[in-house]
C-alpha positions as CSV (number, residue, x, y, z in Angstrom):
1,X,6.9,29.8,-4.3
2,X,5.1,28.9,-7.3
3,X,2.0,30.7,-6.8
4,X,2.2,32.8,-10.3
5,X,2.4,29.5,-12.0
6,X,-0.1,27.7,-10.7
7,X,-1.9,31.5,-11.1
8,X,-1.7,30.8,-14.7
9,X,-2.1,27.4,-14.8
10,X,-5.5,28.0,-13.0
11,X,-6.7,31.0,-15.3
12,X,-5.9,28.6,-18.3
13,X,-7.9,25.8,-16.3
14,X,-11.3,27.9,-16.3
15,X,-11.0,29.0,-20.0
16,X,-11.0,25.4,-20.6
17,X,-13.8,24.8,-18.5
18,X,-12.2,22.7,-16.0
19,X,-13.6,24.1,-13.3
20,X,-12.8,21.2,-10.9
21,X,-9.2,22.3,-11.8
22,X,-8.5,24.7,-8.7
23,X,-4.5,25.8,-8.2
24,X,-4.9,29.3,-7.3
25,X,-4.5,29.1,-3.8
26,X,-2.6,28.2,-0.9
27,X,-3.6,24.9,-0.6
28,X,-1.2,21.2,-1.1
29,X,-2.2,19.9,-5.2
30,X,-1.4,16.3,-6.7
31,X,2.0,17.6,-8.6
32,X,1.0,14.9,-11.2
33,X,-2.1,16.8,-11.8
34,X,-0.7,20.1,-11.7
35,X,2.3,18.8,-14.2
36,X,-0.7,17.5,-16.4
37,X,-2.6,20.9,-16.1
38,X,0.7,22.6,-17.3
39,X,2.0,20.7,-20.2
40,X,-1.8,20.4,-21.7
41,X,-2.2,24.2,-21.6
42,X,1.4,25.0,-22.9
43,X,1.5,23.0,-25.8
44,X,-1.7,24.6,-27.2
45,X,1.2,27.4,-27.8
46,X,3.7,24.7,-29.0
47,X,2.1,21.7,-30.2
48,X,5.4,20.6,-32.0
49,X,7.8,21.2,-29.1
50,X,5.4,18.6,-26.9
51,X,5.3,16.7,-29.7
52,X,9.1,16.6,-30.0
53,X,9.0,15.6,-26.0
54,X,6.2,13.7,-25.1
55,X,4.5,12.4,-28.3
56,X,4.2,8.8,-29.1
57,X,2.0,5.7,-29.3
58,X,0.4,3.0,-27.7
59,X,-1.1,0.0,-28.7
60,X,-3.0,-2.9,-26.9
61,X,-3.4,-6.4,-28.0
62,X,-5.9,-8.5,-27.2
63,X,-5.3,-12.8,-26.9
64,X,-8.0,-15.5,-26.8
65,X,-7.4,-18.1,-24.1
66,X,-9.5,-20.2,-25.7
67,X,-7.4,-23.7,-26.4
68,X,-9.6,-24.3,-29.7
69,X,-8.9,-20.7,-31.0
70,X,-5.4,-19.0,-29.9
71,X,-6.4,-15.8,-31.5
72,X,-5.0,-12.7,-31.3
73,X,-6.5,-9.0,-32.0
74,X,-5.0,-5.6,-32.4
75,X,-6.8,-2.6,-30.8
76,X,-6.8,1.0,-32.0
77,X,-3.4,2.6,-31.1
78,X,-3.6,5.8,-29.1
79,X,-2.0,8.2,-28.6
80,X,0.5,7.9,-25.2
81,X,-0.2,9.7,-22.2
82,X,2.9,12.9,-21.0
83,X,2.5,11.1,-17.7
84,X,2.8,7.1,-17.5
85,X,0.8,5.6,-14.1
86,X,2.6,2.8,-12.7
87,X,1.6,0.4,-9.6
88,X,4.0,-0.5,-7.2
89,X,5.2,-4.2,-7.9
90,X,8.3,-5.4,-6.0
91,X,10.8,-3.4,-4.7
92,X,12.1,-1.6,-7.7
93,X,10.6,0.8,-11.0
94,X,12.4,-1.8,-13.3
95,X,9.8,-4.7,-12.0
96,X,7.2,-2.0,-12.1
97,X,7.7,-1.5,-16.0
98,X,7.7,-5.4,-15.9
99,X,4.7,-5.6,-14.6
100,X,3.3,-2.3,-17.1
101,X,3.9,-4.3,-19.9
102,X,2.8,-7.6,-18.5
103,X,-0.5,-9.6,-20.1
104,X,-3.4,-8.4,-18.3
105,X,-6.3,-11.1,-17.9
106,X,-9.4,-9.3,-18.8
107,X,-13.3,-9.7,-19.3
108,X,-13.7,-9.5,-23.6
109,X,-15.4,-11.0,-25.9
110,X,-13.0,-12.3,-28.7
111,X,-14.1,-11.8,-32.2
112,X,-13.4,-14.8,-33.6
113,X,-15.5,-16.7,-30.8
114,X,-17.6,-16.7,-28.2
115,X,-15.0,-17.1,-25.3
116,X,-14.5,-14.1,-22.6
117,X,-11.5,-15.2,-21.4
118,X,-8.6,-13.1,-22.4
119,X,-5.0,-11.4,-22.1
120,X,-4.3,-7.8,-23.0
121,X,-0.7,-6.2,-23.1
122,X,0.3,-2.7,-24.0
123,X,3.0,-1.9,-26.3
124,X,4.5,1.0,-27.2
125,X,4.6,1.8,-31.1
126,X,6.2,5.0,-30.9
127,X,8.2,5.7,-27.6
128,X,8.1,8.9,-26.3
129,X,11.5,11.4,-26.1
130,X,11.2,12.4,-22.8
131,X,9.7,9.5,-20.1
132,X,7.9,10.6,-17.3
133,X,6.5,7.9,-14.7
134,X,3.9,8.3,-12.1
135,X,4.3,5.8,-9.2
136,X,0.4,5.0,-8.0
137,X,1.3,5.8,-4.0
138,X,-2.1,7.2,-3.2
139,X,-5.0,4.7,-2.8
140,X,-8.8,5.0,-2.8
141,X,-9.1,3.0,0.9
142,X,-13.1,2.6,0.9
143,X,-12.9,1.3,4.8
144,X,-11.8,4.5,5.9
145,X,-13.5,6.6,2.1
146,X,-10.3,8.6,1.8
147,X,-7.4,9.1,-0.2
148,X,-4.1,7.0,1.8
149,X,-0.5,7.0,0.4
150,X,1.7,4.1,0.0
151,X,4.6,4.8,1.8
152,X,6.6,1.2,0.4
153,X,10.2,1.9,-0.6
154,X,11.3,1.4,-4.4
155,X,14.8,1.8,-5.7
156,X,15.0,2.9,-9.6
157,X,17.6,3.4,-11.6
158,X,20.3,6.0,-13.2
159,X,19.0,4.3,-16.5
160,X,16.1,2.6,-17.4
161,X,15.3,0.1,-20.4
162,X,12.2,-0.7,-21.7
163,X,11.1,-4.0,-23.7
164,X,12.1,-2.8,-27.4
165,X,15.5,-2.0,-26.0
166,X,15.2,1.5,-25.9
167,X,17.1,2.7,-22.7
168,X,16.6,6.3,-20.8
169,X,18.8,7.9,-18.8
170,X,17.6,9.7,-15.4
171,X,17.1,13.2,-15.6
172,X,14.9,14.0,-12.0
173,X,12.3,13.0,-9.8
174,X,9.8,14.9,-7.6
175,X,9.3,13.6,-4.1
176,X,6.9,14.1,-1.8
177,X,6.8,13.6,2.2
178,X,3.7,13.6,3.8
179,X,0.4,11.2,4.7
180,X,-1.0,12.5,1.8
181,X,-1.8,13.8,-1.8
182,X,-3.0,17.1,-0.1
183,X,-0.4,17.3,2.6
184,X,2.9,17.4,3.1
185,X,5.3,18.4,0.8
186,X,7.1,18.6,-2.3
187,X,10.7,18.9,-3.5
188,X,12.6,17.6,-6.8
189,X,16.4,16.3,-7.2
190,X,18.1,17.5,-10.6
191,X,20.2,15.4,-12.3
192,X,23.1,17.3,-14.7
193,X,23.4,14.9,-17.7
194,X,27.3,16.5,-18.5
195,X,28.4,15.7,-15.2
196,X,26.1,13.8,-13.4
197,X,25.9,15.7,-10.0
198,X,23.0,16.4,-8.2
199,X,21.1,19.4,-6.6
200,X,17.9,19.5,-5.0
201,X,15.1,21.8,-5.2
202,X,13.1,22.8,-2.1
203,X,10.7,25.4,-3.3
204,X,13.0,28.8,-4.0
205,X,16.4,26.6,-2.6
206,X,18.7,25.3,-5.0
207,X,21.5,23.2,-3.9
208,X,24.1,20.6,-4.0
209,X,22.9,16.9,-3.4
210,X,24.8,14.2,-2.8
211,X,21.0,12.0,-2.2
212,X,20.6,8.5,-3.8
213,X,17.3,6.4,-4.7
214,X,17.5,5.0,-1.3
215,X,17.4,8.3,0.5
216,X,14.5,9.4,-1.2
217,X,13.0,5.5,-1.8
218,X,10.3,6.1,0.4
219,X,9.8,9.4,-1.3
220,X,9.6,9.6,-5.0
221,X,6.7,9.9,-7.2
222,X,7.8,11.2,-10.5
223,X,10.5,10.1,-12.4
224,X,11.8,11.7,-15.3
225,X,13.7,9.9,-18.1
């Protein structure tokens, strides 16, 4: 069903040189890839319309843990990624974003001493319009050397607010049933922000849904905010 999309998607792919990039076939793709694929080759026609959706910045911040120093060091903002990666923490996205925005324990030298020991945490300077999380369900396993996929329930939210306050409101999420990234398949629930009914999409099929986070817990992969 989406075969002259992902047609397009992989013309624009090899005039970019991403020849690793392969969607013109029949095969199962990563629908976060393919999403990524799509909204990078589309906004070279409309760089202010992704701007308008997806732009906005993050910064990390680096703290000593050293007793005798305490310091703390801004790094270079960059700019935010279309698609936020998430891992699963708990039971629900809100401990997820918790967890996102957490301090990080990391291996740097601080710059005002010689101590490696230190915190990092990610803030967002500039939030994005439109919020679009990944949830990390497929795993590297090196016993068996291939891709596995969490199948762990989480439960998110109609709304969702992040540290600053800012709150966004649920638009949809695509789901995916199967063992993994390239099996299975994929289908999307629609959220209408005037009336707040659902409908799902299962490739050309459009319809009336009356499915809720725990129907699909065990499910979803990309929410949309």
């Amino acid at each position: 069903s989406t075969l002259t999309l992902r047609k397009i998607v992989h013309e624009e792919c090899e005039k970019s040189g991403q020849l690793l990039r392969s969607f013109n076939d029949n095969n199962q793709h990563d629908a976060a890839e393919f999403l990524s694929s799509m909204i990078e080759h589309w906004s070279k026609n409309s760089p202010r319309t992704k701007e308008a959706l997806f732009g906005g910045l993050s910064q990390k911040t680096m703290f000593c843990l050293n007793s005798n120093c305490n310091k703390s060091q801004p790094l270079q903002m960059e700019e935010l990624s279309e698609i936020i990666p998430v891992e699963f923490t708990g039971f629900t996205l809100e401990t997820c974003i918790e967890q996102f925005f957490s301090p990080e324990e990391i291996e740097r030298q601080c710059e005002h001493c010689e101590s490696k020991r230190c915190t990092q945490v990610t803030t967002f300077v500039q939030e994005p319009e439109t919020l679009i999380i990944q949830l990390n369900r497929f795993k590297y396993n090196q016993v068996d050397e291939r891709v596995i996929k969490i199948h762990d329930s989480l439960l998110f939210p109609n709304e969702v607010t992040l540290p600053s306050g800012s709150s966004f409101k649920l638009v949809a999420t695509v789901n995916h049933s199967g063992e993994s990234a390239d099996t299975g398949h994929y289908t999307c629930l629609v959220v209408n922000q005037n009336s707040g009914s659902c409908f799902l999409v299962d490739d050309t099929s459009v319809f009336p849904s009356e499915t809720t986070d725990e129907d699909i817990s065990q499910q979803v992969y990309l929410l949309f905010y």
